[in-house]
N, CA, C and O of each residue as an XYZ file, in Angstrom:
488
protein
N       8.997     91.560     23.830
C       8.064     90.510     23.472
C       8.827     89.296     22.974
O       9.752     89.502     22.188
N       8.557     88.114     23.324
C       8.800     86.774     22.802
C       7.904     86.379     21.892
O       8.186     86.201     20.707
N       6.414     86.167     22.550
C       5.668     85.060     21.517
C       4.457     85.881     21.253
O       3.861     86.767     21.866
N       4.283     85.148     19.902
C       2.844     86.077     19.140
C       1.324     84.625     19.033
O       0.942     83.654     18.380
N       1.020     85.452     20.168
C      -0.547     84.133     20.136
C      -1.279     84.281     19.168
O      -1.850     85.259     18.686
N      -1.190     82.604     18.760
C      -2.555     82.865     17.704
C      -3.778     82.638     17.868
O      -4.056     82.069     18.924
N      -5.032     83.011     16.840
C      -6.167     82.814     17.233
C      -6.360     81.784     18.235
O      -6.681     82.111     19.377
N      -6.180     80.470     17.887
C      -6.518     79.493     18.404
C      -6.428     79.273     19.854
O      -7.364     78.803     20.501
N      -4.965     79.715     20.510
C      -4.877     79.774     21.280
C      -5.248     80.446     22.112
O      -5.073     80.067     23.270
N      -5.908     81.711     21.852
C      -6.802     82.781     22.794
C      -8.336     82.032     22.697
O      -9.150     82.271     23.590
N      -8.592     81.377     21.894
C     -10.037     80.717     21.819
C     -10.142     79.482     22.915
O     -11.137     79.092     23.526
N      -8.264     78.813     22.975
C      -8.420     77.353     23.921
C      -8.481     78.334     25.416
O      -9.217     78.192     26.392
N      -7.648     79.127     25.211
C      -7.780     80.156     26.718
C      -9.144     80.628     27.050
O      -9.596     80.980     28.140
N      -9.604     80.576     26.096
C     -11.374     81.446     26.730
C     -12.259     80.250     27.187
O     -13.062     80.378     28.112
N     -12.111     79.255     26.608
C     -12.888     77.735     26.348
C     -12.243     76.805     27.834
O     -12.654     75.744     28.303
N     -11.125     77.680     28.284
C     -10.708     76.948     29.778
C      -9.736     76.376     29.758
O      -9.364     76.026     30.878
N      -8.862     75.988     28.635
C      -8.448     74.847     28.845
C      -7.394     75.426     29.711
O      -7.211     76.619     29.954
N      -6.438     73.950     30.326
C      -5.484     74.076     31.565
C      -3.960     74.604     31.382
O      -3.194     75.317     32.030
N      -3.898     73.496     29.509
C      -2.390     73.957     29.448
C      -2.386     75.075     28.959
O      -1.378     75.749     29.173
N      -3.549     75.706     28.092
C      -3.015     76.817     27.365
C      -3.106     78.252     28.188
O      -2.473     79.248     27.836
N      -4.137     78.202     29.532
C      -4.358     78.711     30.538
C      -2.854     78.897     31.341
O      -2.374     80.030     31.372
N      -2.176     77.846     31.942
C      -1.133     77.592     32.543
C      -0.063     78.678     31.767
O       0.684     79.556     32.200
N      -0.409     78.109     30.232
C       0.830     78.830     29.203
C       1.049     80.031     29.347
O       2.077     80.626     29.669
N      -0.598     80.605     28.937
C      -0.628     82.247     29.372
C      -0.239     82.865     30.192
O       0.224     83.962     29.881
N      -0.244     82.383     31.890
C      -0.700     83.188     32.891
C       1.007     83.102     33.017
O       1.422     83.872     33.883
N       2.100     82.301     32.310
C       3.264     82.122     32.572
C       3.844     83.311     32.252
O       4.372     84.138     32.996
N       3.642     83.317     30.680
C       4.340     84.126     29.652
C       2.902     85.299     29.207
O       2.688     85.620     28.038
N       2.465     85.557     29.814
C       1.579     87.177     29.381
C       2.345     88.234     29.055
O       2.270     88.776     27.953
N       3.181     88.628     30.034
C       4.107     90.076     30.417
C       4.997     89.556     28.978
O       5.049     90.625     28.371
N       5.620     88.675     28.215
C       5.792     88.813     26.975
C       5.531     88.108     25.748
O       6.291     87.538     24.965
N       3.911     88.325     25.760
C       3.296     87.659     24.639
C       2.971     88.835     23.842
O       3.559     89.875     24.139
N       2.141     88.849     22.888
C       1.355     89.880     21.810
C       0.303     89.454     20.976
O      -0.171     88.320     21.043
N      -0.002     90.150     20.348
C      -1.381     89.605     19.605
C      -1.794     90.500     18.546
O      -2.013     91.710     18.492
N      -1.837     89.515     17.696
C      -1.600     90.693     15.895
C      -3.285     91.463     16.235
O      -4.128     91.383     17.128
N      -3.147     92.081     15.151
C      -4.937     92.785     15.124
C      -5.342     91.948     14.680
O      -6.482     91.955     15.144
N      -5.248     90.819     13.823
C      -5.889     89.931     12.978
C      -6.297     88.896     13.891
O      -7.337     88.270     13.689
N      -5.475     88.645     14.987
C      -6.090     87.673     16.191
C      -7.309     88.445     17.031
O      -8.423     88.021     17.340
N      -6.639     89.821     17.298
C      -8.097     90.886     17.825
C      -8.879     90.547     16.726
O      -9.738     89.695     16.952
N      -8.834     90.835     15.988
C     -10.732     90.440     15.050
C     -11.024     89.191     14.855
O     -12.221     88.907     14.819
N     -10.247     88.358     14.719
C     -10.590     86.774     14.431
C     -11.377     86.416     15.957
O     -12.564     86.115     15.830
N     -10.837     86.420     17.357
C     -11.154     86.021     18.284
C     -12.611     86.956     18.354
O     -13.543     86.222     18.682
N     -12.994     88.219     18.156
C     -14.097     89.240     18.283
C     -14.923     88.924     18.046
O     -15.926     89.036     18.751
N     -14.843     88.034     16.226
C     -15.910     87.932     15.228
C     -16.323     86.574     15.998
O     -16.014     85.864     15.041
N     -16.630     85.938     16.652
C     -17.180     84.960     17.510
C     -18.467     85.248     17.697
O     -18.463     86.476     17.781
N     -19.571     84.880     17.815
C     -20.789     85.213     18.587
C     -20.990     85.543     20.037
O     -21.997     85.038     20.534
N     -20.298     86.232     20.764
C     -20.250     86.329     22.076
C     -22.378     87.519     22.139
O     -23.102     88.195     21.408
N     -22.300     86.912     23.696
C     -23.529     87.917     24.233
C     -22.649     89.281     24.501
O     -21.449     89.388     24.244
N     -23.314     90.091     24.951
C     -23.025     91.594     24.963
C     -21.798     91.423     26.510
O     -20.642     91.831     26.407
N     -22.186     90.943     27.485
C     -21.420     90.357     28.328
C     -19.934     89.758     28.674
O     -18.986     90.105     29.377
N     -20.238     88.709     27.826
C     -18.840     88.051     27.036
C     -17.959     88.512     26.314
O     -16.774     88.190     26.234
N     -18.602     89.373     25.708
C     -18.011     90.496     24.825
C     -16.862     91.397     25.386
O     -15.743     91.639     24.933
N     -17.414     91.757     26.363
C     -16.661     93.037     27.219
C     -15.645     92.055     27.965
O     -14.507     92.405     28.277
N     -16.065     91.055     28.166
C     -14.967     90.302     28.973
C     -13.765     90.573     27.939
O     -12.792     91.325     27.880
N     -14.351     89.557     27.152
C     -13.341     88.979     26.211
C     -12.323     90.221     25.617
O     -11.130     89.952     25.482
N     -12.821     91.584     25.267
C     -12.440     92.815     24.851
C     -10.895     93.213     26.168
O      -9.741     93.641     26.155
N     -11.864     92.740     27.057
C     -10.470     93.219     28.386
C      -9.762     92.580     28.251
O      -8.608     92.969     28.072
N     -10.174     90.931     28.271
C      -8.878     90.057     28.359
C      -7.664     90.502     27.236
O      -6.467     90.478     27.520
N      -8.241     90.936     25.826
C      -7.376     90.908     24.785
C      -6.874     91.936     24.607
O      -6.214     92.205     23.603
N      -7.129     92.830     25.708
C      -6.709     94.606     25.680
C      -5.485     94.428     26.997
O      -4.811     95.443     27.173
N      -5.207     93.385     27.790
C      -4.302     93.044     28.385
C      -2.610     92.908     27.952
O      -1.577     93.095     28.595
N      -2.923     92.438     26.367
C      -1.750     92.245     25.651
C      -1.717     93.519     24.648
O      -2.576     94.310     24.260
N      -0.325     93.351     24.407
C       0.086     94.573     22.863
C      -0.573     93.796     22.122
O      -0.690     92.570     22.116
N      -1.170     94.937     21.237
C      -1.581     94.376     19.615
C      -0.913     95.113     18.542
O      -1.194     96.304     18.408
N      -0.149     94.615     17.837
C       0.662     94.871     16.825
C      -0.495     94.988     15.406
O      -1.203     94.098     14.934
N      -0.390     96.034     15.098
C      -0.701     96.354     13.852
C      -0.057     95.693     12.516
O       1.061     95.301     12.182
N      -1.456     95.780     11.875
C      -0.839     95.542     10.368
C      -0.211     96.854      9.424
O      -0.915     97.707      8.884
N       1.046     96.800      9.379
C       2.023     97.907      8.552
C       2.100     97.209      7.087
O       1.685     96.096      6.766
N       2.874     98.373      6.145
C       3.107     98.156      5.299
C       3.981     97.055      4.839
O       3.948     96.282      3.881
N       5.002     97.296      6.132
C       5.758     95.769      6.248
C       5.439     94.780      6.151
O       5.754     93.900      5.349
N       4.504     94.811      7.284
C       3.811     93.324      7.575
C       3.000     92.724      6.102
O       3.145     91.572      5.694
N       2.130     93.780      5.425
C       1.949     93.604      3.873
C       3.048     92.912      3.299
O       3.087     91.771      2.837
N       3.916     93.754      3.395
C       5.181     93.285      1.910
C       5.755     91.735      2.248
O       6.096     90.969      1.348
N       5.812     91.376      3.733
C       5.820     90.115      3.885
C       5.164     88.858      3.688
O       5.476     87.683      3.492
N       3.692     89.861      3.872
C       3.071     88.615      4.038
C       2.789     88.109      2.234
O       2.430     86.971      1.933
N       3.018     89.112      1.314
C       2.912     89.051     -0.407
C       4.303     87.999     -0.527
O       4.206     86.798     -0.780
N       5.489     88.662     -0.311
C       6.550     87.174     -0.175
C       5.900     85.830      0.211
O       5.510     84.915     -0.513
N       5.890     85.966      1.571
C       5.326     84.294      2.075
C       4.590     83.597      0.952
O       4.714     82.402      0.684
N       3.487     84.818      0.059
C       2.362     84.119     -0.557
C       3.349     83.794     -2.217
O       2.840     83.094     -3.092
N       4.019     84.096     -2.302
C       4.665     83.863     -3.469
C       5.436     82.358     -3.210
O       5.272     81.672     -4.219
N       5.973     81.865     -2.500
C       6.936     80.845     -1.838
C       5.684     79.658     -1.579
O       5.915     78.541     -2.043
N       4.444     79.861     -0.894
C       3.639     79.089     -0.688
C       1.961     79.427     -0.472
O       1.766     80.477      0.141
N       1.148     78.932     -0.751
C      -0.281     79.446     -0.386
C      -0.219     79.272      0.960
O       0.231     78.393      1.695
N      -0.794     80.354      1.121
C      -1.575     80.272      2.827
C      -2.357     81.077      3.311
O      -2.075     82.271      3.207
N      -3.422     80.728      3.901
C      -4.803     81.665      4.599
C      -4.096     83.351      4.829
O      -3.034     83.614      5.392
N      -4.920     84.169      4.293
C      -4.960     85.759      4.605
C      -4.166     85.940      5.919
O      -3.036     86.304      6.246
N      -5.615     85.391      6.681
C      -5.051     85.621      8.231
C      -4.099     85.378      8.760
O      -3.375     86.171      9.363
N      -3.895     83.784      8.560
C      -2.550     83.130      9.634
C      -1.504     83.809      8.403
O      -0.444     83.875      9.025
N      -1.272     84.247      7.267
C      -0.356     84.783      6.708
C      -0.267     86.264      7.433
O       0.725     86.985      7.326
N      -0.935     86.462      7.860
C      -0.748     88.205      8.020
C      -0.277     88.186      9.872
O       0.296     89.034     10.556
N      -0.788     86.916     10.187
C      -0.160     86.599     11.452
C       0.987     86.112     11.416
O       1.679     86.280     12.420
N       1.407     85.559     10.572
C       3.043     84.872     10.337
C       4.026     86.053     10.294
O       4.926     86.314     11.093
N       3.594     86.813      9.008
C       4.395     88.631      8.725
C       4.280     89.013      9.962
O       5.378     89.335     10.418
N       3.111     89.155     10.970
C       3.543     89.941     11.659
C       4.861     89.327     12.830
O       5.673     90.127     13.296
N       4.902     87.903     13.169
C       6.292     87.309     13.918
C       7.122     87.784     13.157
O       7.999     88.560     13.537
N       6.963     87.361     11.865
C       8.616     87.197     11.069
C       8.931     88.868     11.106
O      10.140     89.025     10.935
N       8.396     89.854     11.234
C       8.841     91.271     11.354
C       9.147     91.483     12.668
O      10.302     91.892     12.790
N       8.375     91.326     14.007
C       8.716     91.553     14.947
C       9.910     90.258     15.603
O      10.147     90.032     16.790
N      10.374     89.720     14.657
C      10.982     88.568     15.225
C      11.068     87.360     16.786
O      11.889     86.921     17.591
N       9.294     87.263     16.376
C       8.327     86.478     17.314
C       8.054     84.835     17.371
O       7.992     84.244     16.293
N       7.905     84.160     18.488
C       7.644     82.844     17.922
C       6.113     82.664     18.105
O       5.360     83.082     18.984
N       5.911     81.984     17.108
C       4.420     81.821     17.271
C       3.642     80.632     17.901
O       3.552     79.490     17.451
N       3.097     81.141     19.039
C       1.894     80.233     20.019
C       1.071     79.481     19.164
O       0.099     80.102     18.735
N       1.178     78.460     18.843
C      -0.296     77.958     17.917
C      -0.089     76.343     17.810
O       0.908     75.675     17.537
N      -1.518     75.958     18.153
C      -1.921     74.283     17.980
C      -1.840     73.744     16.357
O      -1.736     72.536     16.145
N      -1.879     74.447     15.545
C      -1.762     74.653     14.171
C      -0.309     74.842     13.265
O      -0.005     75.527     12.288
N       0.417     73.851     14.138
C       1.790     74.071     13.480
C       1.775     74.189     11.867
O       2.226     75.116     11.194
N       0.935     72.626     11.280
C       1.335     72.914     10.214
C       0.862     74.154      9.156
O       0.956     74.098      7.929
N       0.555     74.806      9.613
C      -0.106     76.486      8.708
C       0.930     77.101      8.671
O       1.068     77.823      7.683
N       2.099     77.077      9.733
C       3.302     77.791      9.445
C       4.584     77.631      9.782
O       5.352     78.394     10.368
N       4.772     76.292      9.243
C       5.890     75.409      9.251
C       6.838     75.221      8.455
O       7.976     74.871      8.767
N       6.432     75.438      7.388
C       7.560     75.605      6.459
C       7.704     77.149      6.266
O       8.561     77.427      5.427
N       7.161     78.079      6.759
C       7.449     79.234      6.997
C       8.134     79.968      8.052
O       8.127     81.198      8.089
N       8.760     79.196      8.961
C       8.957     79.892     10.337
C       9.175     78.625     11.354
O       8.256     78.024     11.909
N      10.791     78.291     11.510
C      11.273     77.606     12.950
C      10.786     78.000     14.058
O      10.879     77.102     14.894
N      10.223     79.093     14.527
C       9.900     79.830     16.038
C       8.540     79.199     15.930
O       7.637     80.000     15.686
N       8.185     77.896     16.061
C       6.695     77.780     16.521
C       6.779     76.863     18.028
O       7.484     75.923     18.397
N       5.668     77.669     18.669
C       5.226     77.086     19.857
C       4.243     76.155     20.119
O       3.105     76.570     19.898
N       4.347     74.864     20.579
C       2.933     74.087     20.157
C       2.746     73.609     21.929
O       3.444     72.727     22.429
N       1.720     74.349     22.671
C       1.770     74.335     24.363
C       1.288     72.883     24.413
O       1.326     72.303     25.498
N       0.811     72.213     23.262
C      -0.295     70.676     23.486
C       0.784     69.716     23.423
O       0.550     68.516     23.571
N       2.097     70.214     23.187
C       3.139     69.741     23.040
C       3.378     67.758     22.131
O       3.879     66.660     22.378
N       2.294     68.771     20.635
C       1.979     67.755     19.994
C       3.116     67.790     18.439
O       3.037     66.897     17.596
C-alpha cells in the first residue's frame, strides 16, 4: 500500500468528480481506507440501493483497522496539537502503516505528516 484515502475523497469519487475519479482508477491496487473512512463515508443518507453500491465500492479496498497502536498514536498527535477524532484516527492510522494521505483537506494534517496528497492539486 502507498496511499490512505480520506473521507473526502471517497465522497468527491462517489459525487463524480474527474480528477479524483482519474486518481482512483490510477492508484486503487495501492490505496486503503481506515475503518473510520468506512463509517464516515456509510453514515451518509444513502437509499437502500446506493447503499449496496457504495458498500462494494469501499469493500474493493483494504480497510485497516483501528489497533491499539493506532490509539496510542493518535493520543500523541492529540497531545502536540488538537485535532478531530476522526481525521486523527485517520492520520495514526498512515503514520503506523507508513501511508500518504489522499485528502483535499491538507490543512487537518499538515503539521502532522509530510506524506499528504492533494489530487485538486491545490
Amino acid at each position: 500500500m502507498k496511499y490512505l484515502l480520506d473521507s473526502n475523497i471517497i465522497i468527491y469519487y462517489l459525487n463524480g468528480d474527474k480528477k479524483i475519479y482519474d486518481f482512483i482508477e490510477k492508484n486503487r491496487a495501492v490505496s486503503a481506507i481506515s475503518l473510520i473512512t468506512y463509517y464516515e463515508v456509510l453514515n451518509y443518507d444513502f437509499s437502500e440501493d446506493e447503499e449496496l453500491v457504495v458498500r462494494d465500492f469501499l469493500d474493493e479496498f483494504e480497510v485497516l483497522n483501528v489497533s491499539k497502536n493506532i490509539i496510542n498514536r493518535a493520543l500523541e498527535n492529540r497531545k502536540s496539537k488538537k485535532i478531530k477524532m476522526a481525521d486523527n484516527f485517520i492520520l495514526a492510522t498512515a503514520q503506523i502503516f507508513g501511508l500518504k494521505i489522499v485528502t483535499r483537506n491538507t490543512k487537518d494534517f499538515s503539521s502532522f505528516i509530510d506524506g499528504l496528497v492533494n489530487p485538486f492539486g491545490e
